[in-house]
Every structure is written in C-alpha cells, then in structure tokens.
C-alpha positions in Angstrom: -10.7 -17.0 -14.1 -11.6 -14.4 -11.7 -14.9 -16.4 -10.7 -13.1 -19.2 -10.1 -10.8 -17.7 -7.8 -13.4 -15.9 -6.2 -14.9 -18.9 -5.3 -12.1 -20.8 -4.1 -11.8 -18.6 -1.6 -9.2 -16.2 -2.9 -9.1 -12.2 -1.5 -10.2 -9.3 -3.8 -8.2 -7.1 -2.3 -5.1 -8.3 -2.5 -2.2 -6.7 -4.6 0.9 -7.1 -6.0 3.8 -6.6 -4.2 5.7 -4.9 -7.0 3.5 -2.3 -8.0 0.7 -2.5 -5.4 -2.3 -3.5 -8.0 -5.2 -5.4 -7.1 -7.3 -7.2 -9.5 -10.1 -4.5 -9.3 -7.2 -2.1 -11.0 -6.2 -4.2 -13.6 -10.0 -5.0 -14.5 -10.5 -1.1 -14.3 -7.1 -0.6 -16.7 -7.7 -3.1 -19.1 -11.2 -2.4 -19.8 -13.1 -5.0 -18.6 -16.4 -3.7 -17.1 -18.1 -7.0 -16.3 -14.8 -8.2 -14.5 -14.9 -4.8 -12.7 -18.8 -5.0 -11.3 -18.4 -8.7 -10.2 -14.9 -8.0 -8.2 -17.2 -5.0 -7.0 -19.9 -7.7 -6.1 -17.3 -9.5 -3.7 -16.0 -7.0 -2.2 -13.2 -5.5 -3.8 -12.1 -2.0 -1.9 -12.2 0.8 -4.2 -9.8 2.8 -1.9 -6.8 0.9 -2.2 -4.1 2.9 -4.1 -0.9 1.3 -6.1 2.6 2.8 -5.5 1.9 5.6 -7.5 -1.4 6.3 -5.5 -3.6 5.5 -8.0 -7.5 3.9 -7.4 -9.3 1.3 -9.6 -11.0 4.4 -10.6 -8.1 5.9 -11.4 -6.7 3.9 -13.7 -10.2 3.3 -15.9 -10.2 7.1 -15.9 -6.6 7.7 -17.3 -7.3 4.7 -20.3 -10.5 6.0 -21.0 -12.8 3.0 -20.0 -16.1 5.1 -19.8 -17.8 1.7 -18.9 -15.4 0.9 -16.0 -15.6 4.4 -14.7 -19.5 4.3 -15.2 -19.5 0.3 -13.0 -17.5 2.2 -10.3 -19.4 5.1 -10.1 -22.7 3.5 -9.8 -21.0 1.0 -7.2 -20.2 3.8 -5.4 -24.2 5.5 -6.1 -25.5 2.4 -4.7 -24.0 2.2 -1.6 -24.5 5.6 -1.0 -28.6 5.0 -1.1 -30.1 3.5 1.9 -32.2 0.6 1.0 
C-alpha cells in the first residue's frame, strides 16, 4: 500500500491531524522495518514530532523495534558520509 501511494504521488511527510503521525511513525511503531527504509528512501523527514513530541525514532525505540531503530540509524549514518 505504501508503494503505491508513493507512486501516485502522495507526500511522506504528511500526518494526521489528530495525533500529528506520519506514516514513517507508524511504520517505526508497528514494526515494520522494510516499510520504514523505503518511506526513508522517498524522503520521509525523520524530525517531524507527533503531539506528544515524539520522532519516528522515538516511537520504534519505546516498542522495542531494534530493526526500525537500526533502518533509522543507518539512514541517518548515511547521510552523514559524504559520498
């Protein structure tokens, strides 16, 4: 589902308007790594917070998702090295 929506165009970034989540937290929340590196991939922002002020990373870290943390982390690593 997320590919497809990705493709038609739609924002990673955006978020709800009730709790403030994006897609990239609930991937990070629920435990989906894969979902997590390919919203990563299109250019999800990892600083957005929810109305608690929580980060995708955040959220992976409180459920214990070591694999979620892990995606975001080495998001994060990779950016960091100049190519």
């Amino acid at each position: 589902m997320v590919e497809l929506l990705l493709e038609r165009g739609a924002s990673p970034n955006l978020q709800t308007s009730s709790f403030g989540f994006s897609a990239l937290m609930l991937a990070a929340a629920n435990g989906h790594p894969s979902t997590v590196r390919r919203l990563l991939q299109a250019g999800s922002q990892l600083g957005l917070r929810d109305v608690k002020g929580r980060t995708a990373l955040r959220h992976a870290q409180d459920k214990d998702h070591a694999e979620c943390v892990r995606a975001i982390k080495e998001h994060v690593v990779a950016r960091a090295v100049p190519e």
